[in-house]
C-alpha angles and dihedrals in degrees: 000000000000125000109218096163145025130185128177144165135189078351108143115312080343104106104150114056108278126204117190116181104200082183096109090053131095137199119323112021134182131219102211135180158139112279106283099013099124105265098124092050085051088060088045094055095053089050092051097053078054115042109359088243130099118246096241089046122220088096114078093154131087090209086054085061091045120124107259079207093062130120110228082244097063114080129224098247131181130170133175127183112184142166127239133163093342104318135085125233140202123201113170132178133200139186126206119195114199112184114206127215095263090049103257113143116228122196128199119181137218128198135161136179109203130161131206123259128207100266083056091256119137113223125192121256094199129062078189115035098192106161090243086057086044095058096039092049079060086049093057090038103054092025082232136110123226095265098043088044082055094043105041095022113033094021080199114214122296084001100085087091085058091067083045092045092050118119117259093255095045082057102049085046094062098037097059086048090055092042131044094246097155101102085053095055106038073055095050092056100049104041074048084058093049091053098054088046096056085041087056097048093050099054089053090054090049088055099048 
């Protein structure tokens, strides 16, 4: 998975509309910055277009992630397009107030997951975009949940020693999901399958 595009709007300490083009950049990449310049809520933005859930957790609404700074009339607004396996991917978030006469906020959210086609046209994935549909349609699309995608792909701050600290078994599991492993394996057990039967037959020849 490779980020190409994020867009975001009263988003955090984001007020006014934000593009950052992660094209130019290769490989491994950090997010860098002084204390309290906005690098966590990056992360969390990426996360949200995602999964509809911040990096760090705890923060599973979009209007918890709102910009205390921003006018009724500005919506919340995320979008990531982003590249994986060949084709390229738009998840995009939004986030309607609505205040009533007595003062009560109402809030009403938007999201969409859509991929380019050939002619360059993006088409919907979903006939229903709920934002549960939303985050599972990232899930079948990275092959990641929400918490491995935070701990093999955004490595947040201070959580990269989780994904190190992870039992053996936690590991191998991501990292089949991250690699194509399956030819390996399918090989494993049956050269696996090969040892036990001339084991077998070894033993057979011991005993006669």
């Amino acid at each position: 998975m490779r980020p190409l595009e994020l867009r975001l709007q009263a988003f955090g300490p984001y007020l006014e509309p934000q593009v950052i083009d992660f094209r130019p950049l290769t490989g491994i990449f950090l997010i860098c910055g002084e204390t309290g310049a906005g690098k966590t809520m990056l992360l969390d933005a990426l996360c949200f277009c995602l999964y509809g859930r911040s990096s760090g957790g705890g923060r599973d609404r979009l209007e918890q992630l709102r910009s205390q700074s921003a006018p009724d009339e500005t919506p919340t607004q995320l979008s990531l397009l982003f590249s994986h396996r060949g084709r390229e991917y738009l998840f995009t978030r939004e986030l309607l107030l609505r205040r009533k006469r007595n003062g009560a906020v109402e809030f009403r959210t938007v999201q969409n997951a859509l991929r380019r086609e050939a002619d360059g046209g993006l088409l919907p994935l979903l006939a229903n975009p709920t934002a549960q549909r939303v985050n599972e349609q990232a899930v079948e699309i990275l092959g990641l949940d929400c918490e491995q995608f935070c701990r093999v792909v955004l490595l947040p701050q201070g959580k990269f020693e989780r994904f190190l600290l992870a039992k053996s078994g936690e590991k191998e599991e991501i990292l089949q999901s991250l690699f194509d492993v399956g030819p390996l394996l399918r090989l494993t057990e049956r050269l696996f399958a090969m040892a036990k039967e001339k084991e077998a037959s070894a033993r057979g020849l011991e005993e006669s």
